[in-house]
C-alpha positions, 0 to 999 in steps of 0.5 A: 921729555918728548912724549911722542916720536915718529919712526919708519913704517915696518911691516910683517905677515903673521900667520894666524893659526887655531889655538887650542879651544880645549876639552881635547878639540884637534879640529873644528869646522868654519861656519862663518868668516866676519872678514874678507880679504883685504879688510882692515881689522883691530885687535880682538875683532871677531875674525870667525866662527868655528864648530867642534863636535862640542861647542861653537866658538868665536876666533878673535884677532890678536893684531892690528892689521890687514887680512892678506888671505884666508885658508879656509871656506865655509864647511872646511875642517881646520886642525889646531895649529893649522893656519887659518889667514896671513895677517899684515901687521906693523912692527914693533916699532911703529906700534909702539909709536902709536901707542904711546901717540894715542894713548894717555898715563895717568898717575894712580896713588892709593892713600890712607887720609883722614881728612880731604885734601883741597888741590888747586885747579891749574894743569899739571904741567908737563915737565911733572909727569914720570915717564912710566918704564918702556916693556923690554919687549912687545906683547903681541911676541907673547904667546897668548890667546885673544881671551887671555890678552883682552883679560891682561889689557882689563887689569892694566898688565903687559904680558911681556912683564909675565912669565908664562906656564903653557906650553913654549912658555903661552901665557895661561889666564891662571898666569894673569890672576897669580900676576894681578895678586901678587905685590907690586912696586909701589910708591909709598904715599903718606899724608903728609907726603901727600899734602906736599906734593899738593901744589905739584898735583894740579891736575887733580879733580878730585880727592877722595879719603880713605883708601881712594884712588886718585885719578890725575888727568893730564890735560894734552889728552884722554886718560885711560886706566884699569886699577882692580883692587880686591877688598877681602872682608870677615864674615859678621858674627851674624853672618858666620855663626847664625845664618850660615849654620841654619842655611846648612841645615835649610838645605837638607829640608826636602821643601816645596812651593807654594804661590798664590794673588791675595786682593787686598783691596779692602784692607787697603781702604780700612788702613787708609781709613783708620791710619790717622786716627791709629797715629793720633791715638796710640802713636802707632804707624799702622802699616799692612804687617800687623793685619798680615801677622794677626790673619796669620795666627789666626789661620795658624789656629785653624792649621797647627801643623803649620806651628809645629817642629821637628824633634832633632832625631826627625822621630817626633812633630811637636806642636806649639801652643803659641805662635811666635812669628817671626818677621825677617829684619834686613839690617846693616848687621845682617838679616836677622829674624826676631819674632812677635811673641804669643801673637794668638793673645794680641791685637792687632795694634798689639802686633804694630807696636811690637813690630815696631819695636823689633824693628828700630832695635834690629836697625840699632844692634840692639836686639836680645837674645830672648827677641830671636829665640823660640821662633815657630813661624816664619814671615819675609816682607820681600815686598818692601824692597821690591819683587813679586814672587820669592822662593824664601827658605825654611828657618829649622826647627820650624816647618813653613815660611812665607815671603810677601811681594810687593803690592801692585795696582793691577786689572782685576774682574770682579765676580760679575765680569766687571773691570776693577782697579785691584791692589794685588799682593801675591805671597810665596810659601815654601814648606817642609814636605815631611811634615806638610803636605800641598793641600794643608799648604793650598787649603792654609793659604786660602783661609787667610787669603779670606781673612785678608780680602775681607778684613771682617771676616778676621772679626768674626775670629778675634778672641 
């Protein structure tokens, strides 16, 4: 098979004209031109700038060519439909040589294996390749705007191959999308099939399992080609059930924000000082989570309204006695939110422990029913992942949720002007403004901000 040929050098003058730019536009103004007369130019280069009563947009080539004149000048108001340059372009002919010089095919397969499958390294030789079908007619004789082109050439599409529904049959993106879902003719590949066709298949370089494209390159040139599969995937109980019921019921909760920096430099130094002796002892990683949930409950104590709820007619706040708080667990499963329970009654290795549990049972699938229940408070560690700031979303009945950055090292100056190196973590609130207002919110945050920059301070409050 020959994989290139040389034909006669053909030439036409295409008038390029305004497309319609819609929302109902009839003319714009050229603002700036990016070519001249006489310059070469690609397909989907920019070729001007236009500017209706509405927006401003940039005209886009659909050609290969030359620029033989502009009809317009700067200030000059062009119709839709009007002429704006006569382009030089090659024929048909010649365009479809150099295409098919300058541009390679690569073979694409979609398979279903179980194992690898182990290829030879010599090239495929060229006697192997199929020629792919030649368009019956060329794509730049098909109405089309620049935009639409560029987004057929993304998915590997020839607009020929499309039936247009604009107006004198235009190829609209709409057309494009219905084209790229629809089902094509392809080669069924099994396994077997595929294992012998193995030794033909030289130029692969590398196989995947599983619903993996194979990507064979040919070794006489660059191969390029677009494959956009669309992977649909049901939503997890978790996801379908759980999260989307109470984010439906989060948005109708009128909230409000609240940031605020906590230093916790001290409570580094008392964790770094104590986390050996906590792990040799007890057999506990003693990470920053349980300080914060203690201090927490504890400043829950001093603000009950901060535990408190909604009754499901919006009439009455119930306050809880205990103070379930709840940690946001990023699993594969989805987000879960188990609580600590009755965390006014526990230490702080208590706490440590508990979340520990909570966490590798999260991870494992293996949370109960009793673990996610009865939750009155809310904690996201954000920070763990990375960010700074948050705007975490209320978890209803309850009323306040926090989401805690990420610690930074930062420059700080101590209460006599001096220059200190400062672990800085800053927390975001989000609270239900029916029920609390931001000075509880503001005056909340700033008693565990205390407990949290002086750990000792939290002693004085233990019971």
């Amino acid at each position: 098979r020959k994989h290139f040929h040389t034909s006669g050098f053909q030439c036409e003058i295409v008038q390029f004209k305004l497309a319609d730019i819609g929302e109902g536009i009839k003319e714009a103004e050229m603002i700036e031109w990016f070519v001249n007369e006489g310059d070469h130019i690609t397909q989907f280069q920019d070729l001007c700038e236009v500017q209706s009563d509405k927006s401003t947009v940039k005209i886009t080539s659909r050609y290969d060519g030359v620029i033989k004149k502009r009809y317009y000048e700067l200030g000059e108001f062009a119709q839709v439909g009007q002429t704006l340059v006569d382009m030089e372009i090659e024929g048909e002919e010649s365009n479809e040589a150099d295409e098919e010089i300058s541009t390679g095919w690569v073979i694409v397969a979609l398979i279903s294996a179980e194992q690898p499958i182990k290829c030879a390294e010599q090239p495929t030789p060229m006697e192997d390749v199929i020629d792919p079908p030649v368009p019956s007619q060329s794509s730049q004789s098909v109405l089309a705007t620049p935009a639409v082109r560029n987004l057929a050439k993304q998915y590997g599409l020839n607009l020929s191959d499309i039936k247009g529904g604009g107006k004198d049959g235009r190829v609209l993106k709409e057309d494009i999308m219905q084209h790229a879902e629809q089902p094509h003719d392809v080669i069924p590949i099994t396994t077997p099939a595929l294992e012998d066709r193995v030794e033909p298949l030289k130029g692969i370089r590398k196989v995947c399992c599983a619903c993996t494209l194979l990507v064979i390159f040919l070794s006489f040139k660059v191969v390029y080609f677009s494959v956009y599969i669309i992977c649909v995937m049901s939503l997890t109980t978790i996801q379908s059930k759980a999260m989307l019921r109470s984010m439906k019921s989060s948005l109708n909760i009128p909230h409000f924000g609240y940031n605020d920096e906590y230093d916790l430099t001290e409570l580094v130094l008392l964790r770094k000082r104590i986390k050996k002796e906590v792990k040799h002892s007890h057999g506990i990683k003693l990470s920053y989570m349980p300080f914060i949930v203690k201090a927490v409950s504890v400043a829950l104590s001093k603000y009950p309204i901060l535990n408190s709820q909604l009754d499901s007619n919006h009439e009455n706040l119930i306050y809880k006695t205990n103070h379930n708080i709840g940690v946001a667990v990023d699993t594969p499963h989805g987000l879960l939110l188990p609580s600590v329970k009755s965390v006014q009654n526990m230490s702080v290795l208590d706490v440590a422990n508990e979340l520990n549990r909570l966490h590798e049972a999260g991870l494992n699938n293996k949370l109960s029913p009793s673990d996610i229940a009865d939750g009155t408070f809310s904690l996201s560690n954000i920070g763990s992942i990375g960010g700074t700031y948050a705007s975490p979303v209320i978890f209803p009945p309850q009323v306040a949720i926090g989401a805690l950055g990420k610690i930074q090292v930062l420059p700080r100056f101590d209460r006599n002007g001096d220059l200190l190196k400062a672990h800085i973590m800053c927390i975001s609130w989000s609270a239900d403004h029916r029920v609390i207002e931001g000075a509880t919110m503001a005056r909340f945050s700033n008693l565990l901000k205390d407990f949290l920059e002086n750990p000792s301070q939290l002693l004085l409050h233990l019971k």
